[in-house]
C-alpha positions in Angstrom: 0.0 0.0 0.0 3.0 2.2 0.7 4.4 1.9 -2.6 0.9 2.6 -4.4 0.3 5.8 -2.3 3.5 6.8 -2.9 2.7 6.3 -6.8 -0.3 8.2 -6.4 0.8 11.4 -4.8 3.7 11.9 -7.1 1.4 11.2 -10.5 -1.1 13.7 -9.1 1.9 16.5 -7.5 3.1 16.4 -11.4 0.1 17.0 -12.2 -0.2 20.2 -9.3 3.3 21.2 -10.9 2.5 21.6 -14.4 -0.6 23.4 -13.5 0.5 26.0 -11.0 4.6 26.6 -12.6 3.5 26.2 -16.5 0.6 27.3 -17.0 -0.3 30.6 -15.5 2.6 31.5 -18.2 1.2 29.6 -21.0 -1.8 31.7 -20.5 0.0 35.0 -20.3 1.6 34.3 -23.8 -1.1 33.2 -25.0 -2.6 36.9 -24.5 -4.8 36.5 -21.2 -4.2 39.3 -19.1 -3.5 39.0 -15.2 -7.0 39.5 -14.2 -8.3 37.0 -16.6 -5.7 34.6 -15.9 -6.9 34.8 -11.7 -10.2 34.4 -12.5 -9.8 31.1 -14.3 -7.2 29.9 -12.3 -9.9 30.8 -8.9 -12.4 28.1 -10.9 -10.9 25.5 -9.3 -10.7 26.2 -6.0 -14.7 27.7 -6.3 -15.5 24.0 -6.8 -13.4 22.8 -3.7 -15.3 25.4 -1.5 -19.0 23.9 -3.1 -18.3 20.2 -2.6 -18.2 20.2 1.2 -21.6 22.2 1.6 -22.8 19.2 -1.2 -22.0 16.6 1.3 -23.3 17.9 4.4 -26.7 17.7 2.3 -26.2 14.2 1.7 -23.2 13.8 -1.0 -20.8 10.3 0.1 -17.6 9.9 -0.6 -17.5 6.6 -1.9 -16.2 4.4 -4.1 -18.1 5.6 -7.0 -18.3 9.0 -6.4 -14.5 8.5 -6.2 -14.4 6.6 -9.4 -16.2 9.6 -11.5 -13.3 12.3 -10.1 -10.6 10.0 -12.1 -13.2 9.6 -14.9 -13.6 13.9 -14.6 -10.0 14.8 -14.4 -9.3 12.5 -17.0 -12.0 14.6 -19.5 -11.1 17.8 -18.6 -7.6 17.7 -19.1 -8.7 16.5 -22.8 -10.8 19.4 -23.0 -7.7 21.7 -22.7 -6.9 21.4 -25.8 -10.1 22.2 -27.0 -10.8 25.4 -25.0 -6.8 26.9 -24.5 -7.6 30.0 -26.4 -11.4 30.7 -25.4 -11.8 32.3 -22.2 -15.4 30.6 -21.1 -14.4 27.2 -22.6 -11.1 27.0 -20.8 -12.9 28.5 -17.3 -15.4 25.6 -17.7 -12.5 23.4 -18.1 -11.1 24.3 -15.5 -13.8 23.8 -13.2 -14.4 20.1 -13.9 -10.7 19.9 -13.4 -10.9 21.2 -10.0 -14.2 19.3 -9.4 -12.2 15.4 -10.5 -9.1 16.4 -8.6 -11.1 17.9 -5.5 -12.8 15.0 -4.8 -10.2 12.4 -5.5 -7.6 14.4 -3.2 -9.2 14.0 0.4 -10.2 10.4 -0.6 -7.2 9.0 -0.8 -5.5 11.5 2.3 -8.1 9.4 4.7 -6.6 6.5 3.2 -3.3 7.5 4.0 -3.6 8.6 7.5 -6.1 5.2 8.4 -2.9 3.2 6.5 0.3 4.7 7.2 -0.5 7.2 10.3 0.5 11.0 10.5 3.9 10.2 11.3 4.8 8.3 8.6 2.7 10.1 6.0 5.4 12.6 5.7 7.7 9.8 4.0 4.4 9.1 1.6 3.5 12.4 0.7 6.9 13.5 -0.2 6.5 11.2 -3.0 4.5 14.2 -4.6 7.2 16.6 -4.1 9.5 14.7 -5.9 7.0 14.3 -8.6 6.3 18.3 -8.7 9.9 19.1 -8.9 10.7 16.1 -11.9 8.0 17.5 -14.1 9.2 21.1 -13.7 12.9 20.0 -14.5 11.6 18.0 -17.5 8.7 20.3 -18.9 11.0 23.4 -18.8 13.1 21.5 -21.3 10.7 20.9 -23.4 8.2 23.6 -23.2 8.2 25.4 -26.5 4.5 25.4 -27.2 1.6 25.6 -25.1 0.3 22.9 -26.5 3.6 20.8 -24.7 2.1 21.7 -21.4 -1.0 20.3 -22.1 0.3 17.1 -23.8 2.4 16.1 -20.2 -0.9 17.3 -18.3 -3.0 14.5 -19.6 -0.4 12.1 -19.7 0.0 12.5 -16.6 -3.7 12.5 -15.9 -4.2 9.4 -17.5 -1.4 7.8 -15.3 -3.0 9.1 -11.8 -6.3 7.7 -12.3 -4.8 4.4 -13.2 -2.6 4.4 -9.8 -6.1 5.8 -8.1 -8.1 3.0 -9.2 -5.7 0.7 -7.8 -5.4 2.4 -4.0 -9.0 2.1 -4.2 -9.2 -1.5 -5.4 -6.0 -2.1 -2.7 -7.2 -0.2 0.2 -7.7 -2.4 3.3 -10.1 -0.3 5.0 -12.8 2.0 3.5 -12.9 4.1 6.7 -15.4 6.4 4.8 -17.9 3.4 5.1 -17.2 3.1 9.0 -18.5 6.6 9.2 -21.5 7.0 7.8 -23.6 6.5 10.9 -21.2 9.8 12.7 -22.9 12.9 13.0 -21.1 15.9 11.6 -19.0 17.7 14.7 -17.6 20.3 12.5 -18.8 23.6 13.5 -16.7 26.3 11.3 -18.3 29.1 12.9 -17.9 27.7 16.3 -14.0 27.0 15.4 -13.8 30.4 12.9 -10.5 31.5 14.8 -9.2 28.2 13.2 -11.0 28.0 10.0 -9.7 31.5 9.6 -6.2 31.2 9.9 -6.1 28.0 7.8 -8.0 30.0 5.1 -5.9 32.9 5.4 -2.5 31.2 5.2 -3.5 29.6 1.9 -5.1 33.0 0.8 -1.5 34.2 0.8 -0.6 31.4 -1.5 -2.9 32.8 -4.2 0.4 35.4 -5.5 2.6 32.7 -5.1 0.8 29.6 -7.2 -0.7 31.8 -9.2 1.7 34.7 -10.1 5.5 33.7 -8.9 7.1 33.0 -12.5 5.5 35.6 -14.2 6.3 37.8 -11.1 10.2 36.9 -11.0 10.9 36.7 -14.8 8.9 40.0 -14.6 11.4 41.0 -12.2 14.6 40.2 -15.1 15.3 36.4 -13.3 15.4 34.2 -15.7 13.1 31.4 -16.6 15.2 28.5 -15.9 16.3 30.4 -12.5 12.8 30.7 -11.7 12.8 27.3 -12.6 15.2 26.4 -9.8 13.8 28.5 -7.0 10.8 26.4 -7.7 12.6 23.3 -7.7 15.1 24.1 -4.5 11.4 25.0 -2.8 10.3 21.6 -3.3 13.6 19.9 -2.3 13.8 21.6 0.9 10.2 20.6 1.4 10.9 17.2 0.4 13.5 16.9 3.7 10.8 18.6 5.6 8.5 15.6 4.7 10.9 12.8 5.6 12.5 14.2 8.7 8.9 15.7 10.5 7.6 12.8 11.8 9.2 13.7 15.2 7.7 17.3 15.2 4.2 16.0 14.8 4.2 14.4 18.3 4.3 17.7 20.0 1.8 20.6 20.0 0.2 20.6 16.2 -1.7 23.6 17.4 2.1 25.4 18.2 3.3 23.8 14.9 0.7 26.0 12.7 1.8 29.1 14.5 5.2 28.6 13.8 4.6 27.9 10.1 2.1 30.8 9.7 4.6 33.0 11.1 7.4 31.6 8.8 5.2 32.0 5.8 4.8 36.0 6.7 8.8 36.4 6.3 8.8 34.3 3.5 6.4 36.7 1.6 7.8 39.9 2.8 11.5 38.5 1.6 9.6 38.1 -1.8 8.1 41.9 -2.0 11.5 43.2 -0.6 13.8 41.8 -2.5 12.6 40.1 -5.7 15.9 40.4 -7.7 17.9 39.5 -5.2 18.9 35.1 -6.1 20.1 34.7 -2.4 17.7 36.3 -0.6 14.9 34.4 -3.2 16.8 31.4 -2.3 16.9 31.3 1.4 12.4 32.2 1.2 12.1 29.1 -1.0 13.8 27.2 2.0 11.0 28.6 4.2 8.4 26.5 1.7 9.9 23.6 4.7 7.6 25.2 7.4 5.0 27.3 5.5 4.1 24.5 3.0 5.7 20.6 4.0 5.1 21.4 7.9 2.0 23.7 7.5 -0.1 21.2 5.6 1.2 18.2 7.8 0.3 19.9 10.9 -3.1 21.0 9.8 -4.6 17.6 8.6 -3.3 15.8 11.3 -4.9 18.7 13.9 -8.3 18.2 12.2 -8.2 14.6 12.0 -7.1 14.6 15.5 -9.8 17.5 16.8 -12.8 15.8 15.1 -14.5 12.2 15.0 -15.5 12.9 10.8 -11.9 12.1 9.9 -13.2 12.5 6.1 -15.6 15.5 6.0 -12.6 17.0 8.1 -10.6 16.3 5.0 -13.1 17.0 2.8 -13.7 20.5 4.4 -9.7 21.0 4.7 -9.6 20.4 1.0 -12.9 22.9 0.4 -12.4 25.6 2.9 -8.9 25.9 3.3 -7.9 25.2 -0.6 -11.0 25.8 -2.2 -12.3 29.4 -0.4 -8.6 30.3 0.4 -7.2 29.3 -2.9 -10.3 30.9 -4.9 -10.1 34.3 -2.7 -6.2 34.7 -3.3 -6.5 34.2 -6.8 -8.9 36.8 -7.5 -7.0 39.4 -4.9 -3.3 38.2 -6.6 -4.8 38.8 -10.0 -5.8 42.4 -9.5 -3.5 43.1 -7.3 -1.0 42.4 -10.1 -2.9 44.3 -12.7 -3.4 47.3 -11.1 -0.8 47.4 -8.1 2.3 45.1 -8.9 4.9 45.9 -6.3 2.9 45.0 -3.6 1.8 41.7 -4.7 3.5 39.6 -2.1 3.6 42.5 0.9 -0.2 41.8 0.4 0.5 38.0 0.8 2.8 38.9 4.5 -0.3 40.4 5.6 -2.2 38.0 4.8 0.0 35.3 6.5 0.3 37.6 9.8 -3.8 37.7 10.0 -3.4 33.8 10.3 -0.8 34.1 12.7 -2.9 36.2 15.1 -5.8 34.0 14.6 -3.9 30.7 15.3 -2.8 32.5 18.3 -6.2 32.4 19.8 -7.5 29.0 18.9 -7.5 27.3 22.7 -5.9 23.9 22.5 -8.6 21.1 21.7 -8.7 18.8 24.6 -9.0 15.0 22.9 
């Protein structure tokens, strides 16, 4: 099962990678304009914030639902090459894409942590990273149409719905079955300090996936240097995965204010000095705690804090990815139309609202 997982995460990571590095730039030479390019890229995450609200009114997360995310992302990557250069086509596209890969996402993360346990899930999931930072290394070679982009992007969707299917068929526990008779005990209003820090750090996240390599080869760095602060990000994040297993028997709730207040120096290095290759280097690093130890920590305090390990997931995956995500998209694109300098000073703040938030969250008592 270890093996499979492993498989899985770093099929659908490439898939993340190609997505988030290449395309935002494919989009900009193909002649969308910043504003444009956020509001597609915020379909996705739209359809992450929808799903949870669907399964509170009854939607499962079973085996066949599961089934028609591979089926969906499979489709809509296909549809790519249809839509590319029509704004409406390629935003509907887009949305089905986020719809497969939201719903296939959480699935297999309750697999993981039933299956391999949050300390050793660090050593699976960094099978992603690897598989975010070989696609960006490869595609960077090769990318000298648009139309290259979208040829590795269903490839590669075609490859993690295959290794899907078989964690599904493999899995020795469908823990989403065992929890159909649990009432929901998620109360996001109740718990807003926390719901609003995790939405907020991922908010801030919205310049960075959305906007870094146009924002840095903006800035004169080249686009195989940008390249490489990418990839250095995801190595460092990599080590963070393998080596955390230790940190995530202490305080998770401490852990998430230490990786909030990381990610608000990593943005403000950004806005301060966005020519400078050291400084750039050393706030990729950070990507460790504000990414690797952030997400880590956050799953593993809501499957901890709740007794619906998968509609915690499922509302990780919505709220957090899907409102924050969609939310910093939109801001990051008009921020960068109309105010460019202050693209990633806007993400610090962002970050340090989380930070203040996490700071009042009282420590669940299990």
């Amino acid at each position: 099962m270890f093996a499979l997982l492993s498989l899985f995460y770093y099929f659908y990571f490439s898939i993340v990678g190609i997505y988030i590095i290449f395309l935002p730039k494919v989009l900009s030479g193909v002649g969308y304009d910043a504003s444009e390019i956020g509001i597609i890229f915020a379909a996705s995450p739209l359809v992450r914030f929808i799903l949870p609200f669907l399964f509170l009114r009854g939607l499962t997360l079973n085996a066949t639902v599961f089934k028609f995310s591979l089926f969906t992302v499979i489709a809509s990557t296909l549809s790519f090459y249809l839509s590319l250069e029509h704004f409406y086509a390629l935003l509907l596209s887009n949305i089905f894409m986020g719809l497969g890969m939201s719903l296939m996402l959480p699935f297999v993360e309750v697999i993981s942590l039933h299956t391999i346990g949050k300390e050793r899930y660090g050593k699976v999931r960094l099978f992603g990273s690897v598989g975010f930072i070989a696609v960006a290394l490869v595609l960077v070679r090769f990318l000298s149409s648009a139309y290259i982009a979208l040829d590795f992007l269903f490839v590669l969707s075609l490859l993690t719905a295959f290794v899907a299917y078989r964690v599904l068929c493999h899995a020795p526990d469908t823990s989403y079955v065992k929890e159909k008779n649990i009432s929901n005990d998620i109360d996001i209003f109740k718990d807003w300090q926390l719901w609003g820090g995790l939405v907020l750090v991922q908010m801030s996240f919205g310049s960075f996936y959305n906007f870094f390599t146009i924002y840095e080869t903006d800035h004169g760095i080249g686009l195989d240097m940008t390249i490489y602060l990418w990839s250095f990000g995801v190595l460092i994040e990599v080590g963070m995965f393998f080596f955390q297993g230790g940190l995530l028997q202490g305080n998770l709730l401490n852990l998430l204010r230490l990786t909030a207040l990381a990610t608000v120096l990593r943005w403000f290095l950004v806005f301060a000095f966005p020519e400078h290759l050291a400084i750039l280097f050393f706030s990729q690093a950070l990507h460790a705690l504000s990414f690797a130890l952030f997400h880590t920590a956050a799953i593993s305090y809501l499957f901890q804090r709740y007794r619906h390990k998968s509609l915690s997931q499922q509302f990780f995956s919505g709220i957090t990815y899907g409102f924050g995500g969609l939310s910093g998209a939109l801001i990051a694109g008009y921020v960068y139309e109309y105010y460019p300098k202050y693209l990633f000073l806007t993400s610090s703040l962002m970050a340090f609202g989380a930070f203040l938030l996490f700071m009042v969250v009282r420590q669940h008592k299990a």
